[in-house]
Structures are given as structure tokens and as C-alpha cells.
Backbone bond lengths (Angstrom), bond angles and torsions (degrees), N, CA, C in turn:
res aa  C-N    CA-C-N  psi(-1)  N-CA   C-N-CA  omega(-1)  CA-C   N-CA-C  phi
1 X - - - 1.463 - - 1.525 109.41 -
2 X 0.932 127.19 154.28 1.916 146.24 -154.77 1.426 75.86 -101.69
3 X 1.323 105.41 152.16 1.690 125.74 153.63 1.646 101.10 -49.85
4 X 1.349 97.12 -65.02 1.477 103.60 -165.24 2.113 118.69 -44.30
5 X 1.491 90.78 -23.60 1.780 110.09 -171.29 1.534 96.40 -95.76
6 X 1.401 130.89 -36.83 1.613 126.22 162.68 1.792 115.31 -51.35
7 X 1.415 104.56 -33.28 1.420 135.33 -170.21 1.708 108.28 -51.23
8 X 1.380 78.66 -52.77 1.918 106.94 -154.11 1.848 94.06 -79.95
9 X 1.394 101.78 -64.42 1.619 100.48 159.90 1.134 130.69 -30.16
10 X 1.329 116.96 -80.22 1.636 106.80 175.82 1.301 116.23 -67.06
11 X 1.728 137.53 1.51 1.125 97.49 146.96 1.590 140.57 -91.79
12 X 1.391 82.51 14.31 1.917 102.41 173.13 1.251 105.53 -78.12
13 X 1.635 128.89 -41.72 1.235 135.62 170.43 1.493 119.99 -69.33
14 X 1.342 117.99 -11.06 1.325 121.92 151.87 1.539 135.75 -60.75
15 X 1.657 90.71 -56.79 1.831 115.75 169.62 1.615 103.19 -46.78
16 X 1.503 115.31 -36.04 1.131 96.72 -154.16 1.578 102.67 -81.05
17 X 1.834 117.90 -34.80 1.410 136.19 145.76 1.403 111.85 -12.94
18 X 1.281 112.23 -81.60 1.220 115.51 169.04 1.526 139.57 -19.07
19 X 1.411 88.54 -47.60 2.172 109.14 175.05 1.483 104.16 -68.08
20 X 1.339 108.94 -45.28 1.107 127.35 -134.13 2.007 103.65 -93.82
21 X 1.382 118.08 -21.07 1.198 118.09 -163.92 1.680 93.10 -112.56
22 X 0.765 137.41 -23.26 1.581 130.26 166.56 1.513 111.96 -61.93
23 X 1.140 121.45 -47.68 1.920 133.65 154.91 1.113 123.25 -30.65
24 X 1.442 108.76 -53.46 1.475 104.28 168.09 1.562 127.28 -79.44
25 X 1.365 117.97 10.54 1.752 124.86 159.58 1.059 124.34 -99.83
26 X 1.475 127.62 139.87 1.238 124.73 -171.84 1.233 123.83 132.85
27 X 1.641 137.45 156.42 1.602 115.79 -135.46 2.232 79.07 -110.53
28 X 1.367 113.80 -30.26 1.661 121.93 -165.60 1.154 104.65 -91.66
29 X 1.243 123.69 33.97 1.420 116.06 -160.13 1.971 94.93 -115.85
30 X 1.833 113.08 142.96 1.406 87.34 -154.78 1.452 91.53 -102.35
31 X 1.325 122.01 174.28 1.292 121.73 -177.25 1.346 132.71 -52.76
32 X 1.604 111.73 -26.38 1.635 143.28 -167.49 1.231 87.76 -72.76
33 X 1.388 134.55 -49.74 1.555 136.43 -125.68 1.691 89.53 -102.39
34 X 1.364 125.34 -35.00 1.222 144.28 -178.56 1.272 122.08 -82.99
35 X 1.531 119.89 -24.44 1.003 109.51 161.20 1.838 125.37 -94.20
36 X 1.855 95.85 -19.02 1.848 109.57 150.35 1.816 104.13 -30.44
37 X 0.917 99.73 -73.01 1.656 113.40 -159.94 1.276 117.20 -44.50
38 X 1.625 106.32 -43.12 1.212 109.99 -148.33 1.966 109.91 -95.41
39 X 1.637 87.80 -28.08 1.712 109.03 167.61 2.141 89.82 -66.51
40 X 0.962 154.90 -56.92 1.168 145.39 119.63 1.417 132.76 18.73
41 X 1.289 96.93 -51.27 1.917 121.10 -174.25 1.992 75.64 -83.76
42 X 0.753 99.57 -72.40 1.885 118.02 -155.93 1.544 87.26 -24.31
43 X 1.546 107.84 -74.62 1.767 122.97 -161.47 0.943 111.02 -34.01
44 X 1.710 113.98 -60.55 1.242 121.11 172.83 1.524 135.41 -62.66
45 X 1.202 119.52 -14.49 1.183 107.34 147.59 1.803 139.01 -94.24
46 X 1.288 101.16 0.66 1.413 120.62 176.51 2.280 99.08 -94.58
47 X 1.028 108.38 -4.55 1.548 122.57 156.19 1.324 105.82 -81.89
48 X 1.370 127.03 -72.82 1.499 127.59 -160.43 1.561 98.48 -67.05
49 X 0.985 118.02 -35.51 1.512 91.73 179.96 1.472 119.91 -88.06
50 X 1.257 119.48 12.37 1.235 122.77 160.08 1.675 119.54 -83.04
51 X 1.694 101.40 -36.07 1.506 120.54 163.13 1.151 109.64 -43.79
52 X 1.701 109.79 -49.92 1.751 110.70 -164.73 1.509 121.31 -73.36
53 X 1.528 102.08 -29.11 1.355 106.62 164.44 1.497 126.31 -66.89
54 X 1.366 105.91 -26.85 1.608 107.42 -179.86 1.918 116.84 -70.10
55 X 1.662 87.24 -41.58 1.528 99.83 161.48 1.239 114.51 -57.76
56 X 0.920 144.81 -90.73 1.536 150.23 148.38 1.533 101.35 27.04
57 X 1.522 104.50 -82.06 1.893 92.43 170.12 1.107 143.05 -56.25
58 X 1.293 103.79 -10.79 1.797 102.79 178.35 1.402 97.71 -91.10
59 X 1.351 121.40 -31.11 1.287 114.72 -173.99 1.723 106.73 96.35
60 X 1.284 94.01 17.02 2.255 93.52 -163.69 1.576 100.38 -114.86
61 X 1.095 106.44 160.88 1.518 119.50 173.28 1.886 112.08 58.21
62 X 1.291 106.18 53.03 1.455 116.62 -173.63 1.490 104.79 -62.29
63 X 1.172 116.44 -23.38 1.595 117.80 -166.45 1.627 106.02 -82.10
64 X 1.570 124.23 -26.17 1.246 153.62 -149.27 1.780 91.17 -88.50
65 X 1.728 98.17 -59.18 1.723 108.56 -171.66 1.254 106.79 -53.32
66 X 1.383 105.64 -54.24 1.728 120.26 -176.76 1.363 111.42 -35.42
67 X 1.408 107.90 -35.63 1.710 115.86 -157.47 1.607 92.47 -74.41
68 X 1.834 101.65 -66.03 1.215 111.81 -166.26 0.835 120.95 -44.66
69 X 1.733 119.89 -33.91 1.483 125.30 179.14 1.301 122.49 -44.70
70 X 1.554 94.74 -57.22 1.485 107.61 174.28 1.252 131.91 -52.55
71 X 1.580 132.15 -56.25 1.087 136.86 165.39 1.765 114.68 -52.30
72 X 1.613 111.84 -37.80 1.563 94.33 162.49 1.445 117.88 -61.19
73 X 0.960 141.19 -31.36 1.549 142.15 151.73 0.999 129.39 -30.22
74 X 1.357 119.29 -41.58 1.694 118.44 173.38 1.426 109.34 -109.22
75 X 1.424 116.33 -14.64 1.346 107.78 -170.12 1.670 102.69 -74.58
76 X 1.097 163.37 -37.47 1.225 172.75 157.24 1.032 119.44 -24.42
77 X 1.830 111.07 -34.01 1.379 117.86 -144.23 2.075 78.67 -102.82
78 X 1.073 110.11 -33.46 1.625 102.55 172.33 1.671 134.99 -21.25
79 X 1.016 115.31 91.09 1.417 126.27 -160.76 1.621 106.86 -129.36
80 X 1.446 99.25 112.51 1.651 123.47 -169.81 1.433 117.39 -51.69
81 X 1.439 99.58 -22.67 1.747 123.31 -155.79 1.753 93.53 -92.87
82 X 1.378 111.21 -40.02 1.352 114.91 -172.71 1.189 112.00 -50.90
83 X 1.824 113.18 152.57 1.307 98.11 176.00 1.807 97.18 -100.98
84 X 1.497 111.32 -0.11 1.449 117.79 155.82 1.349 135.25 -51.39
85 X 1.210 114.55 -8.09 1.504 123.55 -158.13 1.078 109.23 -63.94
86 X 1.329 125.38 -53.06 1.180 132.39 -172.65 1.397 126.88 -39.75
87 X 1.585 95.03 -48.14 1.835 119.27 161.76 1.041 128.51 -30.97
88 X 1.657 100.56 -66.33 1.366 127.43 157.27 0.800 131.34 10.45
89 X 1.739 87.54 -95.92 1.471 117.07 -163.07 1.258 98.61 -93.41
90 X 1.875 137.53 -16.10 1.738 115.81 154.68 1.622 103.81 -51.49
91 X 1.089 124.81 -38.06 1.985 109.30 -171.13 1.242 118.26 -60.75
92 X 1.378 87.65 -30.75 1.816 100.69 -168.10 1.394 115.38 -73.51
93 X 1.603 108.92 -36.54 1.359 130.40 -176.32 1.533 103.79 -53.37
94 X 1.688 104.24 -52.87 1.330 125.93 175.41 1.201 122.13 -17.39
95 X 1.834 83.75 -90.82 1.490 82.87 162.06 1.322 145.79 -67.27
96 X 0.875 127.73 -22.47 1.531 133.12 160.60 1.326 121.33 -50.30
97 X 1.025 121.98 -33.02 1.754 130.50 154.60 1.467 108.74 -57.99
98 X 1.245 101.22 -61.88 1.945 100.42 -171.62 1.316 91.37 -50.36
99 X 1.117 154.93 -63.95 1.282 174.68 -95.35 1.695 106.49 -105.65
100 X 1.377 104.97 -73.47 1.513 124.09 146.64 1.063 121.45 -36.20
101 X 0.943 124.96 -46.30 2.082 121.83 179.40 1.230 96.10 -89.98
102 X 1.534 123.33 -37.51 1.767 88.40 168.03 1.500 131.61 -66.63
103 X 1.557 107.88 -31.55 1.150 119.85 160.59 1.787 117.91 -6.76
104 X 1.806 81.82 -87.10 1.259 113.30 -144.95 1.739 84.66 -87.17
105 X 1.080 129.93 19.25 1.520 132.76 150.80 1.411 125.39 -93.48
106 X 1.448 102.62 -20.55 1.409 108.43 176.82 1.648 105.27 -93.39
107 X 1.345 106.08 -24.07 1.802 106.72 169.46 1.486 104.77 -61.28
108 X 1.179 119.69 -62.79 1.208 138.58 158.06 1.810 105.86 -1.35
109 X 1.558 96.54 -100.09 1.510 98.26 178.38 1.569 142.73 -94.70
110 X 1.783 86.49 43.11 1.162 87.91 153.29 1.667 88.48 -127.26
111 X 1.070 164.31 38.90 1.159 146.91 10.28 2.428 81.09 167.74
112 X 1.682 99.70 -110.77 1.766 90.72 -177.93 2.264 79.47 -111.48
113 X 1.414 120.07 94.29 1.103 104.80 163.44 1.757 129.25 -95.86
114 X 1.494 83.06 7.14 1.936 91.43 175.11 1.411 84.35 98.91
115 X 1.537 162.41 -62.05 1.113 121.85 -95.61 2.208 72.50 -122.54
């Protein structure tokens, strides 16, 4: 797989982050639905760090690892029970956006190159 095709992936595995970490906040939210998400939350980060390793070998998209790094850092620490969560999962969200727009900037410019 191309950097650029690890690229495109995790930011599909982001989008899905994205859906998926706003769901788990909130005081009516039922336990079933939270633990949906979070087995959800789990996948997706047991993806990106497979992403990060692939990056890692090429040596490409250093700005990309940095990100991922980070968000594997807090994403783990996400705990339903916390009354921190919220925190959390705004950092996490965070990054996962920055993450996403870099993404979808690097889709961007490398834009229709044939390959």
C-alpha cells in the first residue's frame, strides 16, 4: 500500500471516529449505545496504529504520524465512567479533525494524478 492509500484509509477510519466520539457524551445516553461506539472507538484505533506503522516505514507523512500519535494517546485513556470524558474526547475530537483536514489535504494535492 502507497503512503498516499494508508493516507486515504485512515482518514476513513477517522470519519468514522468522528461519528463515533460525540455518541459517547452525554448524561441520556444508554449504556448499549456506549459501549457500540466505543468497541467502534477501539477498531479504530487498533487501524491507525497499524496506519502509523506503515507510515513509519516509508519514512513519509511525518506530520500525519505526529497527529496519529497523539490522538492514540488520548484515545485509550477514554473512560465512560469518567466524569472527565468529556475532556477527553474534546482532545481527541481535536485531533482527529486536525488529522482529517490534513488528510483530506493531502487527497487534495495530490489531487487526479493518474496513479
Amino acid at each position: 500500500m502507497s503512503p498516499e492509500t494508508v493516507a486515504r484509509h485512515a482518514c476513513d477510519c477517522l470519519t468514522q471516529l468522528q461519528m463515533s466520539l460525540p455518541a459517547v457524551t452525554g448524561d441520556e445516553i444508554e449504556k448499549e449505545t456506549v459501549e457500540f461506539y466505543k468497541d467502534g472507538i477501539s477498531r479504530s484505533i487498533k487501524d491507525l496504529k497499524y496506519y502509523n506503522e506503515s507510515l513509519e516505514e516509508t519514512g513519509e507523512h511525518e506530520r500525519v504520524r505526529d497527529a496519529i500519535e497523539r490522538a492514540l494517546q488520548i484515545l485509550p485513556d477514554i473512560d465512560v465512567e469518567d466524569e472527565d470524558v468529556d475532556l477527553a474526547i474534546d482532545e481527541a475530537k481535536e485531533d482527529v479533525c486536525v488529522l482529517a483536514r490534513f488528510f483530506n489535504s493531502v487527497d487534495a494535492s495530490r489531487g487526479s494524478s493518474g496513479n
